[in-house]
GUVOTI-406363 format. One record per residue (C-alpha): residue in three letters; residue number from 1; x, y, z. Coordinates in steps of 0.5 Angstrom, whole numbers, plus 500, padded with zeros to 3 digits. Each point is the difference from the previous one (the first is absolute). Layout:
<rs>
+------+-----+-----+-----+-----+
! rest !  nr !  xx !  yy !  zz !
+------+-----+-----+-----+-----+
!  ALA ! NUM !   X !   Y !   Z !
...
+------+-----+-----+-----+-----+
</rs>
This chain:
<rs>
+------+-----+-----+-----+-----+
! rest !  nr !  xx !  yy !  zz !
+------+-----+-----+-----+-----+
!  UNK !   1 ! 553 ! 155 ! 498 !
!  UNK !   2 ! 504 ! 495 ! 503 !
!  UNK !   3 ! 498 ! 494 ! 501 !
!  UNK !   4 ! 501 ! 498 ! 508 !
!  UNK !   5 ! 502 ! 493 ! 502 !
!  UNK !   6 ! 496 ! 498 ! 507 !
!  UNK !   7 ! 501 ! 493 ! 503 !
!  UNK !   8 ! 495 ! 496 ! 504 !
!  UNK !   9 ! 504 ! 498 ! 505 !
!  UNK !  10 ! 494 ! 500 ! 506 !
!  UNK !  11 ! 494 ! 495 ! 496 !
!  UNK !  12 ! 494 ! 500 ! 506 !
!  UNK !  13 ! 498 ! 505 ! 505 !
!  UNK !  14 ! 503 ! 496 ! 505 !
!  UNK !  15 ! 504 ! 503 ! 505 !
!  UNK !  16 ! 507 ! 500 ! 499 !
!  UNK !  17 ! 504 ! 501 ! 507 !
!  UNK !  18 ! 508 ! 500 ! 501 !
!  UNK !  19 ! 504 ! 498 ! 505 !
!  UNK !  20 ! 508 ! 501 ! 502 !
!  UNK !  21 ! 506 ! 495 ! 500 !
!  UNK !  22 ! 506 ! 499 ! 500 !
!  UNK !  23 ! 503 ! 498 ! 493 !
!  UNK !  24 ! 506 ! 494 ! 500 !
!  UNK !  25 ! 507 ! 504 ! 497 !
!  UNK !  26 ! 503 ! 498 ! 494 !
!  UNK !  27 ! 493 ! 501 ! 496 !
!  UNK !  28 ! 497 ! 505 ! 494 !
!  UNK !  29 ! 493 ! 499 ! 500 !
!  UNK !  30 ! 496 ! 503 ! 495 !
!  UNK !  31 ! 493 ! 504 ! 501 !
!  UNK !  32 ! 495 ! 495 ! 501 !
!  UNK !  33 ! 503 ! 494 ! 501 !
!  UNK !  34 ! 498 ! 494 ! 504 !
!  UNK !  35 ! 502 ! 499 ! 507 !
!  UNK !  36 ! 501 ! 495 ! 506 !
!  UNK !  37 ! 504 ! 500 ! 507 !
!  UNK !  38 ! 506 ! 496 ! 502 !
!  UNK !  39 ! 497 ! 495 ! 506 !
!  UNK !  40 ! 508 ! 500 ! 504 !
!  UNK !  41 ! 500 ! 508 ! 500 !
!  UNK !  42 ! 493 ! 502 ! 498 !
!  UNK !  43 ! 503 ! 504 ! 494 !
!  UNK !  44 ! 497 ! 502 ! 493 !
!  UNK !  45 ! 503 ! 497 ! 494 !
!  UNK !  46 ! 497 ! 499 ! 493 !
!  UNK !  47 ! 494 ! 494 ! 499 !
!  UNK !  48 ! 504 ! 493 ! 499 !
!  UNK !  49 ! 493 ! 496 ! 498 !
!  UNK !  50 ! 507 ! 494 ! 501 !
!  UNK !  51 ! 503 ! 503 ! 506 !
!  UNK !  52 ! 499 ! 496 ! 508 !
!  UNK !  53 ! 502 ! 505 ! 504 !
!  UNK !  54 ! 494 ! 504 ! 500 !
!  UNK !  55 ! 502 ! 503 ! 493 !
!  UNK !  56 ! 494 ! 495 ! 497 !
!  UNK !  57 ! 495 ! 505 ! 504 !
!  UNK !  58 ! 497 ! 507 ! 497 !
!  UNK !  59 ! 499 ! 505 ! 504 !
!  UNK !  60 ! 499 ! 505 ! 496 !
!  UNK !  61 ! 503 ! 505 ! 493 !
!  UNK !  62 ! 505 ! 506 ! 500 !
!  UNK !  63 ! 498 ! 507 ! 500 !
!  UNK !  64 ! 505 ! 503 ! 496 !
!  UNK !  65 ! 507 ! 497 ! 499 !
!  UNK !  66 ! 504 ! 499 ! 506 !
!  UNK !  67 ! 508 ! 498 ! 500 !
!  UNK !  68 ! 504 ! 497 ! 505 !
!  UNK !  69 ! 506 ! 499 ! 497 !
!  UNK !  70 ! 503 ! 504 ! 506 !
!  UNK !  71 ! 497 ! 497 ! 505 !
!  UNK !  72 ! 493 ! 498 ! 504 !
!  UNK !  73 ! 495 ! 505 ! 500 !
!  UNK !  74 ! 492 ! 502 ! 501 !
!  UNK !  75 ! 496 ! 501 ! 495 !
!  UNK !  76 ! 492 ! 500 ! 498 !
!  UNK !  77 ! 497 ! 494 ! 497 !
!  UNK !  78 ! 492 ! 499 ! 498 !
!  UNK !  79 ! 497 ! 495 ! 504 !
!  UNK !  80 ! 493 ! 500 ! 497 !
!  UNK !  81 ! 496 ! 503 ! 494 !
!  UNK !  82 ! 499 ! 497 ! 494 !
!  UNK !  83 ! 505 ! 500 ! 495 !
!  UNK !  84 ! 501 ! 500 ! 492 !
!  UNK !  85 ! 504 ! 493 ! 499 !
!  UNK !  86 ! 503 ! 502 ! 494 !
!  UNK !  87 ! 503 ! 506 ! 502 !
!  UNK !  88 ! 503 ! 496 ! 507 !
!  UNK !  89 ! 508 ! 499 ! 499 !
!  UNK !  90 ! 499 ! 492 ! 500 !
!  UNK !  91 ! 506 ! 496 ! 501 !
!  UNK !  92 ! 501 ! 494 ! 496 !
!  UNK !  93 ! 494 ! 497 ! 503 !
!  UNK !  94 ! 494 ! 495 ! 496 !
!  UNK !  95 ! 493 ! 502 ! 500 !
!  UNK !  96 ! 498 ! 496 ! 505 !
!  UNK !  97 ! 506 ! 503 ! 504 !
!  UNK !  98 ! 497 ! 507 ! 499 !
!  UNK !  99 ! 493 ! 498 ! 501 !
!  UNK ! 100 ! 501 ! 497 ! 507 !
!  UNK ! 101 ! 506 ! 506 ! 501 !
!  UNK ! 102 ! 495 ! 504 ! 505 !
!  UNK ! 103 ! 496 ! 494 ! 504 !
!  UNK ! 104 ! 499 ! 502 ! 506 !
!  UNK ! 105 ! 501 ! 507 ! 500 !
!  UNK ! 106 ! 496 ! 506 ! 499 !
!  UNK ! 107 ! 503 ! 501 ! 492 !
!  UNK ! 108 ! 496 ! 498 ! 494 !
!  UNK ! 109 ! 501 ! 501 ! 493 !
!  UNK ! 110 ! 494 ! 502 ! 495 !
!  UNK ! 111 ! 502 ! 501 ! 492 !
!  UNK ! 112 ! 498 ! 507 ! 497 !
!  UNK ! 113 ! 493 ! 498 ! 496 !
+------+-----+-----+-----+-----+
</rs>
C-alpha cells in the first residue's frame, strides 16, 4: 500500500480566514508566502522584514502561487489562522525576524509536536 505524504500546514484550531487584494505586477510568489501591502498604492508584495514603504508589515500568507509577471491582479490571501512555520515560504529573513513577522495580526505560527 503506498504511503501517503500529508503536510500539516493548519497547527491549532484557530480560525483561518481569507481576504482578497491586489497583488503588485512583476511578482512569482509561491503558495504560503508571507505578504505585506505597499503604504503609496496599498498594494500586496512579499514581506521585506528590511523594507520602509510598508513592506516591512506582514499582513498575511499566500493561498496558492500567484503570478504577476503580466500585470497587477486579485488574488486570496490567509489573514488569520495559526500556520506550521516550517512549511512557510520565508524570505531571507533571521529568527527574530520570523518570530516578530505576524505581530499585530491574527496569524500565528505553532510547530507540529
Amino acid at each position: 500500500m503506498p504511503e501517503l505524504n500529508h503536510e500539516q500546514y493548519i497547527t491549532d484550531e484557530r480560525l483561518v480566514t481569507t481576504s482578497i487584494g491586489i497583488f503588485s505586477d512583476s511578482q512569482t510568489l509561491l503558495k504560503r508566502t508571507p505578504i505585506a501591502r505597499i503604504k503609496a498604492s496599498a498594494e500586496i508584495v512579499a514581506w521585506n522584514p528590511a523594507g520602509t514603504d510598508g513592506s516591512e508589515k506582514a499582513i498575511g500568507l499566500t493561498v496558492f502561487e500567484i503570478d504577476t509577471t503580466s500585470g497587477a491582479k486579485e488574488a486570496p490571501y490567509h489573514d488569520s489562522g495559526c500556520f506550521n512555520p516550517e512549511l512557510i515560504e520565508w524570505p531571507v529573513s533571521t529568527a527574530a525576524q520570523k518570530a516578530a513577522c505576524f505581530d499585530q495580526t491574527a496569524i500565528a505560527t505553532k510547530k507540529v509536536g
